[in-house]
C-alpha positions as CSV (number, residue, x, y, z in Angstrom):
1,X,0.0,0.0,0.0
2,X,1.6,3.3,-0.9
3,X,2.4,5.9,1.9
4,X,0.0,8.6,2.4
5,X,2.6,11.1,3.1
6,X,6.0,11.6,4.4
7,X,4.5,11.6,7.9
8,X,2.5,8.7,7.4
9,X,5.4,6.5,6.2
10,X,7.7,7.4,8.7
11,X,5.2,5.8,10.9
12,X,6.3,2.4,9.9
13,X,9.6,3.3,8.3
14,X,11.2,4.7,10.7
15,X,13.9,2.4,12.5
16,X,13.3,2.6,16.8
17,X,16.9,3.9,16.5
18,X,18.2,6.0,13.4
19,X,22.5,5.4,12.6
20,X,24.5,8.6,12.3
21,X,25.2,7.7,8.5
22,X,21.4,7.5,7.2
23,X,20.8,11.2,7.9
24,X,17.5,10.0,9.6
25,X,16.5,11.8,13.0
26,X,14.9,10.3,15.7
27,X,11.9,11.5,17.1
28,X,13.6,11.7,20.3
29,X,15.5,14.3,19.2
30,X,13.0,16.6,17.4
31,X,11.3,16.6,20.9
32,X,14.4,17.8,22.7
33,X,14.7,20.1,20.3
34,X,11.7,21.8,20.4
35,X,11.8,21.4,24.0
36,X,14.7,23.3,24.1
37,X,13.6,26.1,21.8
38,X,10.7,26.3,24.1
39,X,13.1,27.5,26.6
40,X,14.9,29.4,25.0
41,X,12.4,31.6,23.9
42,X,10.5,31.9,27.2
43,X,12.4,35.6,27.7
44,X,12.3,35.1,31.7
45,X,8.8,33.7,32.1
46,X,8.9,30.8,34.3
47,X,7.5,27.7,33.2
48,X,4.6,25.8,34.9
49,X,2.3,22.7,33.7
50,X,4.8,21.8,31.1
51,X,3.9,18.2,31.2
52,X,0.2,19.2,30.5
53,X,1.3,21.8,27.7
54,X,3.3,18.9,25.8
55,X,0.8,16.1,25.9
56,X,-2.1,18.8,24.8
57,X,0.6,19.6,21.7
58,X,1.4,16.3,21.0
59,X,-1.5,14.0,21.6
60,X,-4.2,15.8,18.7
61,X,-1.5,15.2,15.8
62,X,-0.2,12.0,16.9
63,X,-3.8,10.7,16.9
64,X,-4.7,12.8,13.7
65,X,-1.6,11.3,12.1
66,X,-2.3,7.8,12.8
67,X,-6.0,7.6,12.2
68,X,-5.2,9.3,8.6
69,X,-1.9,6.2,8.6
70,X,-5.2,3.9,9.4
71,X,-7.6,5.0,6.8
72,X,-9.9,6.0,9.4
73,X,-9.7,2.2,10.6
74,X,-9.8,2.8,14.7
75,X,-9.4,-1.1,14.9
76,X,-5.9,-0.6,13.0
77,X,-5.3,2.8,14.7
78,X,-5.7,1.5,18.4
79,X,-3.2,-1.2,17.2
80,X,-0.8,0.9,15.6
81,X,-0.8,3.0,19.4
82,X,-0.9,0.0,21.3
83,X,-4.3,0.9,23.3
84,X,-7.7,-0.2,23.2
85,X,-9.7,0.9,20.4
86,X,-12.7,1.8,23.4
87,X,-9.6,4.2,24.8
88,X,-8.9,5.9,21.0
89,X,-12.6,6.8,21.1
90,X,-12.2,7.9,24.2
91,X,-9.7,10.3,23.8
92,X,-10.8,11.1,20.1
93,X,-13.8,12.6,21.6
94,X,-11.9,14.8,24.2
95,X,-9.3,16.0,21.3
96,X,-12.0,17.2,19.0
97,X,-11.6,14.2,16.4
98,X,-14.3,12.5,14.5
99,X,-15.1,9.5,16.7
């Protein structure tokens, strides 16, 4: 079946950990970065609920993503998360997505 997009085929293409020499990036990475640009940029505000502010920014396009990855297919979506497809309802509901 051919990749919906870049995203969507780095869901299964993507090795759990990238070599130096294939230029790939793990997602590990792209979160410290961001995390750290995050910082950076907070010009002497102090932080709070940071835990809360990364799962809100994270959760709706990790969902998003894989439902789209899925065809819509919450059976193959709940698998592809590793959670109940009762729980991807759930929290499909409480992120705004068609459930």
């Amino acid at each position: 079946m051919p990749a919906k997009n870049n995203t969507a085929a780095a869901i299964t293409a993507a090795p759990a950990q990238a070599s130096a020499t294939d230029g790939a990036v793990p997602l590990r990475r792209h979160a410290e970065q961001a995390l750290s640009d995050y910082f950076a940029n907070l010009d002497g505000a102090r932080p709070a609920r940071l835990y809360d502010l990364v799962m809100r920014e994270v959760e709706q396009p990790l969902f998003k993503v894989v439902l789209d990855y899925a065809d819509g297919n919450q059976s193959r979506a709940a698998g592809i998360l590793g959670i109940h497809r009762a729980t991807l309802r759930k929290k499909l509901r409480e992120l705004g997505l068609s459930a």
